[in-house]
C-alpha positions in Angstrom: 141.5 182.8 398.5 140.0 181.0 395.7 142.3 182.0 393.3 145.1 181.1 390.2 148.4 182.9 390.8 151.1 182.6 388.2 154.6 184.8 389.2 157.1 186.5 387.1 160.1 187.9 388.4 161.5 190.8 387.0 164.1 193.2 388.6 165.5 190.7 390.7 162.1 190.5 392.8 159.1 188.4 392.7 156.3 190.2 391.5 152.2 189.2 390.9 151.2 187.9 387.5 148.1 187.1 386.2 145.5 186.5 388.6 142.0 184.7 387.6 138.9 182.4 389.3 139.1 179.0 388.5 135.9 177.2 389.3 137.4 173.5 389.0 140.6 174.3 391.3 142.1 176.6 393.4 144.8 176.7 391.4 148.1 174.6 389.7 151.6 174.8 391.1 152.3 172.6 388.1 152.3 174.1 385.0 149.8 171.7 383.5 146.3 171.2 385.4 145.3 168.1 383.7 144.3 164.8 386.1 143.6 162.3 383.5 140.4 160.6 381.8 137.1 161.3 383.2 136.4 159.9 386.7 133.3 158.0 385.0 136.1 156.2 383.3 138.3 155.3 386.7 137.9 153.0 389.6 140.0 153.9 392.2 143.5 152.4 391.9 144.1 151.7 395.3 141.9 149.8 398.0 140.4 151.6 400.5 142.4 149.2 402.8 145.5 150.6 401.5 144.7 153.3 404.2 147.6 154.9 403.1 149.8 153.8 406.5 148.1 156.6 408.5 150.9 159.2 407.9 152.6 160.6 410.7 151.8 163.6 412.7 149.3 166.3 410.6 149.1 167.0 406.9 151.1 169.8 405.8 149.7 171.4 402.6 149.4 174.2 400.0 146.1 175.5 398.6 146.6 174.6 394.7 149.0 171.8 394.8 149.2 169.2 392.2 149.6 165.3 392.9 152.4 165.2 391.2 154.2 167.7 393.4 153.3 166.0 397.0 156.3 164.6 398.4 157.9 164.4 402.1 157.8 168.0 402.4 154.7 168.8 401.0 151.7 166.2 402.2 148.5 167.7 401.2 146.3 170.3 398.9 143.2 172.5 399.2 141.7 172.0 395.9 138.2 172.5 394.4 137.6 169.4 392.0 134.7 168.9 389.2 132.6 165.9 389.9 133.5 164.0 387.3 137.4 164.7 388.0 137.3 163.4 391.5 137.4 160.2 391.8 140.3 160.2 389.7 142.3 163.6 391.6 141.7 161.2 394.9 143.3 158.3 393.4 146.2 160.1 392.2 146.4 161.8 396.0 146.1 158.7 397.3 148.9 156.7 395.4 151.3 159.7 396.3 150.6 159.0 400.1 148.7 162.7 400.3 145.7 164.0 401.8 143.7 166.6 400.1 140.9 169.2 401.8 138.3 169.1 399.3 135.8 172.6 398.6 132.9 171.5 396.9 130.8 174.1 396.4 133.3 175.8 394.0 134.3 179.4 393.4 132.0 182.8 395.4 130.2 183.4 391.7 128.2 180.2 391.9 127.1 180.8 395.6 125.7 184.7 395.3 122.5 186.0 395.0 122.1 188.8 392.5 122.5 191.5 395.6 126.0 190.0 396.1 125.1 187.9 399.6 125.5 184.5 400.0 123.0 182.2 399.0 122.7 178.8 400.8 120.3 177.8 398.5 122.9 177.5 395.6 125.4 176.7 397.5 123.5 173.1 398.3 122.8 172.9 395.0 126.5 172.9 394.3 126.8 170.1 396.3 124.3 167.9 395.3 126.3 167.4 391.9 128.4 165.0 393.8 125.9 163.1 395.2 126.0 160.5 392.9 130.3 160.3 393.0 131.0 157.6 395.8 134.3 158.8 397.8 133.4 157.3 400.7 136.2 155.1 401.0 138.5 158.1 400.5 137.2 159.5 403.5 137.2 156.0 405.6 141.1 156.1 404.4 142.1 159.9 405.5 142.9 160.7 401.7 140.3 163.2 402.4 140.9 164.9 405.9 137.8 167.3 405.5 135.4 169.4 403.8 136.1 173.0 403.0 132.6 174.5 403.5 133.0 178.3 402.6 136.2 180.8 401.8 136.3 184.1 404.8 132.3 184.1 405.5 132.9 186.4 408.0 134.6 189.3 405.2 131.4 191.6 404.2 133.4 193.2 401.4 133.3 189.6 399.6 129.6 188.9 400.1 127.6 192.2 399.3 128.9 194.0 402.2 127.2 191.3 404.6 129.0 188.6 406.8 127.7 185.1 406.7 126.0 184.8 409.6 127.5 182.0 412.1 124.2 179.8 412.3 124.6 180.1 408.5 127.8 178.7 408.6 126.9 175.5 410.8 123.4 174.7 408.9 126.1 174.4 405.9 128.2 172.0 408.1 124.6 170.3 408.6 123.6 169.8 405.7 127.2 168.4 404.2 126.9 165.9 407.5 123.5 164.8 406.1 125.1 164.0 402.4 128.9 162.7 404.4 127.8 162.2 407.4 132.1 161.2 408.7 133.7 163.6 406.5 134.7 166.7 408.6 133.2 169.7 408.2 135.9 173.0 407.9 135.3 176.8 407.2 138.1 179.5 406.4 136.7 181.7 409.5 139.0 182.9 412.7 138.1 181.2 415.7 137.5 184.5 417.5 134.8 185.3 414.9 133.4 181.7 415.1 133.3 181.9 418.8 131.5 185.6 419.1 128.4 184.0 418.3 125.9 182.5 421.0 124.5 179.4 418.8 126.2 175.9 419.3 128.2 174.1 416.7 127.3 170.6 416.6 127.8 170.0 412.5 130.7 172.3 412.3 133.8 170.7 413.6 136.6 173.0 412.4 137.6 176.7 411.8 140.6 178.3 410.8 143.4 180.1 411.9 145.8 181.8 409.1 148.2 183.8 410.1 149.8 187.0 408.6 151.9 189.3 410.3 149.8 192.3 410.7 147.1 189.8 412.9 149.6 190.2 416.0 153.4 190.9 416.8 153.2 188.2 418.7 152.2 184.6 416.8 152.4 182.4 419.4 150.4 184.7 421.8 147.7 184.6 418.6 148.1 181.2 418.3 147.2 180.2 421.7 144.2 182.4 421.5 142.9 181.0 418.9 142.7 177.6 420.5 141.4 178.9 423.8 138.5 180.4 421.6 138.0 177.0 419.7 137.9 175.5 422.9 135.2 177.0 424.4 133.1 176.5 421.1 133.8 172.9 420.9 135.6 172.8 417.3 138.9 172.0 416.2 141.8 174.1 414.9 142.9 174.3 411.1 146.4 175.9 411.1 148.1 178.0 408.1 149.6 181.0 407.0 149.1 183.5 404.0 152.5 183.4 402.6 152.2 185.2 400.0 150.3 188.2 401.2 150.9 187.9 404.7 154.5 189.0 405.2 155.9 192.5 406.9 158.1 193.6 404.0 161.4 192.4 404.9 161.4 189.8 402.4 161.6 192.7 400.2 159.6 191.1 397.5 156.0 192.1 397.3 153.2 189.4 397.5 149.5 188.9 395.0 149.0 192.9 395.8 151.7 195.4 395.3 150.7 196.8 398.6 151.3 193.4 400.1 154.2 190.9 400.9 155.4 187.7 400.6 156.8 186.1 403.8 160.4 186.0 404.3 162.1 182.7 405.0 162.7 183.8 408.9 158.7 184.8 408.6 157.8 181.8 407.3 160.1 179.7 410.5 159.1 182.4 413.0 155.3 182.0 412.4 154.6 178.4 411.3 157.1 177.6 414.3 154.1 179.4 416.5 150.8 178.1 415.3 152.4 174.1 415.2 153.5 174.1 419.1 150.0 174.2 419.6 149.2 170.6 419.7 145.6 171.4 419.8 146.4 172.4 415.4 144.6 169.7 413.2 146.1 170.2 410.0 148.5 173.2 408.3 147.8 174.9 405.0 149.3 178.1 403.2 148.1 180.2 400.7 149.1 179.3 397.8 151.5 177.3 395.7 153.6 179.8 393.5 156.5 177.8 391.5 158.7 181.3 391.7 158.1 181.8 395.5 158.6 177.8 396.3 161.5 177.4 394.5 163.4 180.2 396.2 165.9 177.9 398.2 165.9 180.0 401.6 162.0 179.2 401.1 162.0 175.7 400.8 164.4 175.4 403.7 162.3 177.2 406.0 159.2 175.0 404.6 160.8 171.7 404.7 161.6 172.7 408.7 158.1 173.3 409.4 157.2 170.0 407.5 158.9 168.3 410.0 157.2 170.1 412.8 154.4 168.6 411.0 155.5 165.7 411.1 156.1 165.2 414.6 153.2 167.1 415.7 150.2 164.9 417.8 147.5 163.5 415.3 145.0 165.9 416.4 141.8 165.5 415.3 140.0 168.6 413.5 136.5 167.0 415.3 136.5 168.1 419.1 
């Protein structure tokens, strides 16, 4: 999911544009991806005792969202930042009032071995490039309401035809704990795929449940399960839909793949509406900002109704 979408529309429909990796951020909404002055440069314009008034309920974000474009709707961003543009990227997220969800290790190229797999050895080495960026006080402040650890470990087709192995997955979480040791460890995995293994997560506080309508015809039955399967592992829910590939075609307006879709407005209620009455959801994030599919007005409705659900939704905590 790693990825920079741009849309065009043409024939009265929305259709994909050009699609590339970014290795410093998922991606801008914004047209302009610029965050200011080296970090190096910045202290942090707010004190960490400006603990941004704890905002209500759960953050409610888009994977590639800009600073500039949080507001009361939108609350959050999953974004992969440089080291030397962080400090800076937290303190404009900060003085909007947002929270981010920050992937360190960057895009899949810099974490493969030449067979394809997954290398854990690079991908600590991509961390240790920000050992020397203080952010702790971003962290103590909820600015930063987790680390992304790894994008879909458990799809073979993305890492040389071979899953991440779970116990894989949580030494990552471990060895993030031993550089952050309170920032909360999160992985882009389904809790049912989390949960089929035997070992026990004790670094690993959060997996991920993102919802697209071909993973049930029933969300809220989904929904549940998920947390029932997070339960019994001990880890925390991260909520979220795929709204641009994860719709069933009655939006009539096709999604990043001309084989997929964009959710509809009713999609987007009907869903999101499922996965946030489960007051065991720690946070809620969808895939990913697109200026053409936001700005449709039937869209924003529908997303400014689930922000409230957000909103009012029990500050869960993503570490169970």
């Amino acid at each position: 999911m790693i990825q920079v979408l741009q849309w065009t529309r043409r024939g009265g429909g929305i259709r994909a544009g050009a699609l590339a990796i970014s290795l410093l951020a998922f991606g801008a909404c914004a047209d302009a991806d610029r965050l200011g002055p080296p970090a190096e440069d910045l202290a942090p314009t707010a004190p960490a005792s400006a603990a941004a008034a704890a905002p209500a309920g759960i953050v409610f974000a888009s994977f590639g969202m800009e600073p500039s474009e949080l507001n009361s709707v939108h609350t959050g961003s999953v974004r992969v930042i440089s080291p030397s543009g962080l400090l800076t990227y937290l303190a404009q997220v900060r003085a909007k009032g947002g929270r981010v969800l920050i992937a360190l290790a960057g895009g899949d190229r810099n974490l493969r071995n030449d067979d394809g797999t997954f290398s854990l050895t690079k991908w600590k080495a991509m961390l240790d490039r920000y050992r020397n960026v203080n952010f702790s006080s971003y962290i103590a402040d909820g600015t930063i309401v987790g680390h992304y650890l790894i994008d879909e470990p458990h799809f073979t087709s993305r890492w040389g035809g071979q899953a991440i192995p779970q116990s894989t997955v949580e030494e990552a979480a471990k060895y993030s704990k031993q550089l952050w040791p309170t920032l909360t460890t999160i992985v882009n995995a389904p809790l049912n795929w989390l949960a089929a293994s035997s070992i026990s997560y004790t670094s690993l506080d959060a997996g991920w449940a993102m919802f697209r309508a071909g993973a049930s015809s029933s969300p809220s039955t989904w929904a549940a399960n998920q947390v029932t399967k997070a339960k019994k592992k001990g880890l925390g829910v991260f909520a979220g839909l795929n709204v641009l590939d994860g719709g069933n075609g009655s939006s009539g307006f096709h999604g990043n793949l001309p084989s997929r879709w964009a959710m509809s407005a009713d999609e987007l209620r009907s869903y999101g509406s499922a996965l946030l009455s489960q007051s065991y959801v720690c946070g809620f994030a969808m895939w990913t900002c697109s200026p053409a599919y936001y700005g449709r007005p039937d869209v924003k409705s529908a997303m400014a109704e689930l922000s409230t659900l957000a909103r009012n939704h029990a500050r869960t905590s993503c570490r169970q």
